[in-house]
C-alpha positions as a LaTeX table, in Angstrom:
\begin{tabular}{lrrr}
\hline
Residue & $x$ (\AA) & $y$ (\AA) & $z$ (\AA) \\
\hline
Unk1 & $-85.10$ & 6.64 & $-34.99$ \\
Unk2 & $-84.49$ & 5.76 & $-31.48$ \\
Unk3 & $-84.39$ & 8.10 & $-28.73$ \\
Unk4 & $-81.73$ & 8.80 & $-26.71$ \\
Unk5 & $-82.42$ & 6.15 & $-24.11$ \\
Unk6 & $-83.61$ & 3.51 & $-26.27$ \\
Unk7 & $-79.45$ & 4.22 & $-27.87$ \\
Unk8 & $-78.22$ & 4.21 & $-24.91$ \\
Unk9 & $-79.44$ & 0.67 & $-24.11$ \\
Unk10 & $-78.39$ & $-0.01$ & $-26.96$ \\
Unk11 & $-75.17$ & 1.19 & $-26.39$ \\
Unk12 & $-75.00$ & $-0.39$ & $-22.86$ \\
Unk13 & $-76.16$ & $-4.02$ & $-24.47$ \\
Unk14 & $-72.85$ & $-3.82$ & $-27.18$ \\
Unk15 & $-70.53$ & $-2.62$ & $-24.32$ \\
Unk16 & $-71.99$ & $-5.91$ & $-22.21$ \\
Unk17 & $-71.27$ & $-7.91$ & $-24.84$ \\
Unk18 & $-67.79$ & $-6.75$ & $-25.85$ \\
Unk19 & $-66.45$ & $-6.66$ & $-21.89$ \\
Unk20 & $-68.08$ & $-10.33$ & $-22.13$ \\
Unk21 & $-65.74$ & $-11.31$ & $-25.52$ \\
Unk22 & $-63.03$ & $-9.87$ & $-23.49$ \\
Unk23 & $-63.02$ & $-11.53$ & $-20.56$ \\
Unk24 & $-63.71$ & $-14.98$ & $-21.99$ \\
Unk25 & $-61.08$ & $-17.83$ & $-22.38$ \\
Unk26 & $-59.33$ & $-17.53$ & $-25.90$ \\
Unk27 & $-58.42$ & $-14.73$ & $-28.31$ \\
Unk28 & $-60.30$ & $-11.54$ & $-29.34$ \\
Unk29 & $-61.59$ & $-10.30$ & $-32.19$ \\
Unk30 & $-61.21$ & $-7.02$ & $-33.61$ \\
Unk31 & $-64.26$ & $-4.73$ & $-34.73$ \\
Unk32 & $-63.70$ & $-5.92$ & $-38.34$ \\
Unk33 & $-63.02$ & $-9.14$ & $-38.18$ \\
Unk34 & $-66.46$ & $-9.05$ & $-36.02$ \\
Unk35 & $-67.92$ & $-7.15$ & $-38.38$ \\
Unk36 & $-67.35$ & $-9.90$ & $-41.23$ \\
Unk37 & $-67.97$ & $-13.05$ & $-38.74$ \\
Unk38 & $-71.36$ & $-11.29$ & $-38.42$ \\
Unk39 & $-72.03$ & $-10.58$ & $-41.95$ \\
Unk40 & $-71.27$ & $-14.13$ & $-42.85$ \\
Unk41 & $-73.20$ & $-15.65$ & $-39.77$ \\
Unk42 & $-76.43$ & $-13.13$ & $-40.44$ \\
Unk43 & $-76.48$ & $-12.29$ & $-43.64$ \\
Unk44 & $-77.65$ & $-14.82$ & $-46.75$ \\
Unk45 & $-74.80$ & $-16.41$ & $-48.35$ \\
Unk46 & $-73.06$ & $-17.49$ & $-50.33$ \\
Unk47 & $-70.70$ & $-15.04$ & $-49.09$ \\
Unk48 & $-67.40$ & $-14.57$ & $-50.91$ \\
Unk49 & $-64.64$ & $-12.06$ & $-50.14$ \\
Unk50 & $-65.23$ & $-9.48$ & $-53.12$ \\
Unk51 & $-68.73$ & $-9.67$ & $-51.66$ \\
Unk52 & $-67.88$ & $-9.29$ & $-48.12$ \\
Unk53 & $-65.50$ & $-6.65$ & $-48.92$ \\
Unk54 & $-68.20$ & $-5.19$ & $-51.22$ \\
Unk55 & $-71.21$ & $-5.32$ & $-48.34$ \\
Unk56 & $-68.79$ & $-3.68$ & $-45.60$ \\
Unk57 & $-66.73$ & $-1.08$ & $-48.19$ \\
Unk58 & $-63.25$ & $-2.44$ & $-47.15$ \\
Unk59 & $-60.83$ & $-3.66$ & $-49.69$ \\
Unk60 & $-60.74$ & $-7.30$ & $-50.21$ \\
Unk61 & $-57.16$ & $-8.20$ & $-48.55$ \\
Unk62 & $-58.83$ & $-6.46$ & $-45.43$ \\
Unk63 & $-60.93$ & $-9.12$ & $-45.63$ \\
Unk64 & $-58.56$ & $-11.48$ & $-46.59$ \\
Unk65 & $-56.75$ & $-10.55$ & $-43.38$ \\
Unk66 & $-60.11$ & $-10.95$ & $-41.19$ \\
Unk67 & $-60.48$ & $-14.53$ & $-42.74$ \\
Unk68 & $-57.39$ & $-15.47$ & $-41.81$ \\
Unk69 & $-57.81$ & $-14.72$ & $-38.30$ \\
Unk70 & $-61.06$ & $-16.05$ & $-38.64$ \\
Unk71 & $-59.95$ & $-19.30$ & $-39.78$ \\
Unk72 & $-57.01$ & $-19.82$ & $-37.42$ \\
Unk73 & $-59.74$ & $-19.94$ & $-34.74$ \\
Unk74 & $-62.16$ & $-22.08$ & $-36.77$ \\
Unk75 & $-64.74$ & $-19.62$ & $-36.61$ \\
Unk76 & $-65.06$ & $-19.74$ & $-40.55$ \\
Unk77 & $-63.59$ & $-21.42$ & $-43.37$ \\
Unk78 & $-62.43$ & $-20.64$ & $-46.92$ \\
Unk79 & $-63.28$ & $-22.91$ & $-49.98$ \\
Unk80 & $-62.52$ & $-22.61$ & $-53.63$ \\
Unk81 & $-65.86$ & $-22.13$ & $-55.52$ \\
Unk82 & $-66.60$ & $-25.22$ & $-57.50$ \\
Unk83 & $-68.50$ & $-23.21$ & $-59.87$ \\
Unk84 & $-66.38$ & $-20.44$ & $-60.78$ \\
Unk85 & $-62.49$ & $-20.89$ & $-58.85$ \\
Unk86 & $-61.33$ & $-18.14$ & $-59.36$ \\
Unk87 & $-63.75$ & $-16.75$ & $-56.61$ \\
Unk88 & $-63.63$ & $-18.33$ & $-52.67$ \\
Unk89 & $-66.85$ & $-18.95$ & $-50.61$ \\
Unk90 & $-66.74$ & $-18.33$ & $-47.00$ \\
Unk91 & $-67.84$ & $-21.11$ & $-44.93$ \\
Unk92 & $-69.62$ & $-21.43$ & $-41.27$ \\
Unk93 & $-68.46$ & $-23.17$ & $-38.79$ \\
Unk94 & $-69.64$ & $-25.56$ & $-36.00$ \\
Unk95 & $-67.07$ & $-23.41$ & $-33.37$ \\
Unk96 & $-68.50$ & $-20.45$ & $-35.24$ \\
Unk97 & $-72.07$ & $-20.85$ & $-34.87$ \\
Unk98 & $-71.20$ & $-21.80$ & $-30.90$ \\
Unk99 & $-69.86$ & $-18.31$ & $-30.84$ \\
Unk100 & $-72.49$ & $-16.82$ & $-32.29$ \\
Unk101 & $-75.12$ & $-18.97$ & $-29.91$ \\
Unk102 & $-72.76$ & $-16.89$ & $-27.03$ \\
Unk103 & $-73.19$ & $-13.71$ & $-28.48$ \\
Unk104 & $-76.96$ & $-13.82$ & $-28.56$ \\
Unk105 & $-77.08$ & $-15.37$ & $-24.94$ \\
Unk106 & $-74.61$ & $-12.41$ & $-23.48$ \\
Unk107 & $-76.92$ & $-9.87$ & $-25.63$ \\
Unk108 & $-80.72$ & $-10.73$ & $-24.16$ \\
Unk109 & $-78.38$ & $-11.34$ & $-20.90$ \\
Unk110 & $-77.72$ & $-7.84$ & $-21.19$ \\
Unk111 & $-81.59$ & $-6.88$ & $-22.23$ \\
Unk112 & $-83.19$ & $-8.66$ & $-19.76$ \\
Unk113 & $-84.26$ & $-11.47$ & $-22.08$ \\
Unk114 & $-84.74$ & $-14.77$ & $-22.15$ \\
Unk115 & $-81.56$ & $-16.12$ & $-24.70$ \\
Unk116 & $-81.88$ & $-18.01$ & $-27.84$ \\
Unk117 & $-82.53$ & $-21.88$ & $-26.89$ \\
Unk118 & $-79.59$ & $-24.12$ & $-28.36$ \\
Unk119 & $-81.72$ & $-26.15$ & $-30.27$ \\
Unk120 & $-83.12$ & $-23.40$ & $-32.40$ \\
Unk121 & $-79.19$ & $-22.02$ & $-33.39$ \\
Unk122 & $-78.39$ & $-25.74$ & $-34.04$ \\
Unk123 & $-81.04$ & $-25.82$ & $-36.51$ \\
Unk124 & $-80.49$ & $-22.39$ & $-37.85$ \\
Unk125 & $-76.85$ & $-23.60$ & $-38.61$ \\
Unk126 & $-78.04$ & $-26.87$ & $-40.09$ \\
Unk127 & $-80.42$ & $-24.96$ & $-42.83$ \\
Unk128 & $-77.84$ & $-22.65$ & $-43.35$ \\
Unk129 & $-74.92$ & $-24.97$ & $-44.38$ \\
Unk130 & $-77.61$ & $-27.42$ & $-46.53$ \\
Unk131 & $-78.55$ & $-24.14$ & $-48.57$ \\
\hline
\end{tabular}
């Protein structure tokens, strides 16, 4: 476990980065529908919303509601699964994986790091959306 000043940089790193979502052009997002942008951006997919709602123990029209938002701002995408449709895949994005590129920059901003070069998110999002 950390100690107390190792989670309070921590602390101090997520409060950067939230003041930083804040303060940029274009709407917020709320904790959850954070929580489920970063579970489908992180996490390996396919992601679907019994999953998602499964993984992060909210009910699935929470999630429903999260996508929504989610997908107003192109940050993710819903698609009918062509396997099995009754269930719907969750989708990145190309807006979506810019976000996320932002996020990671603000965070080692925030550490004193050196940020994630473009070129390596690019081809993170690139493997992910072939698999």
């Amino acid at each position: 476990m950390a100690n107390l000043h190792e989670a309070d940089q921590l602390v101090g790193i997520l409060r950067d980065t939230v003041v930083s979502l804040v303060r940029r052009d274009g709407p917020d997002l709320s904790a959850r529908q954070l929580g489920v942008f970063l579970t489908v951006y992180l996490a390996e997919g396919p992601h679907t919303v019994r999953g998602l709602a499964a993984d992060l123990n909210v009910s699935k029209p929470a999630i429903t509601r999260a996508l929504d938002r989610l997908g107003e701002l192109d940050l993710a995408r819903r698609k009918l699964d062509p396997m099995d449709r009754r269930s719907v895949l969750v989708q990145r994005t190309v807006a979506g994986a810019a976000l996320l590129r932002d996020l990671r920059e603000t965070m080692a901003a925030a550490e004193g790091q050196v940020a994630v070069p473009l070129d390596r998110v690019v081809a993170e999002f690139d493997e992910a959306r072939r698999a």
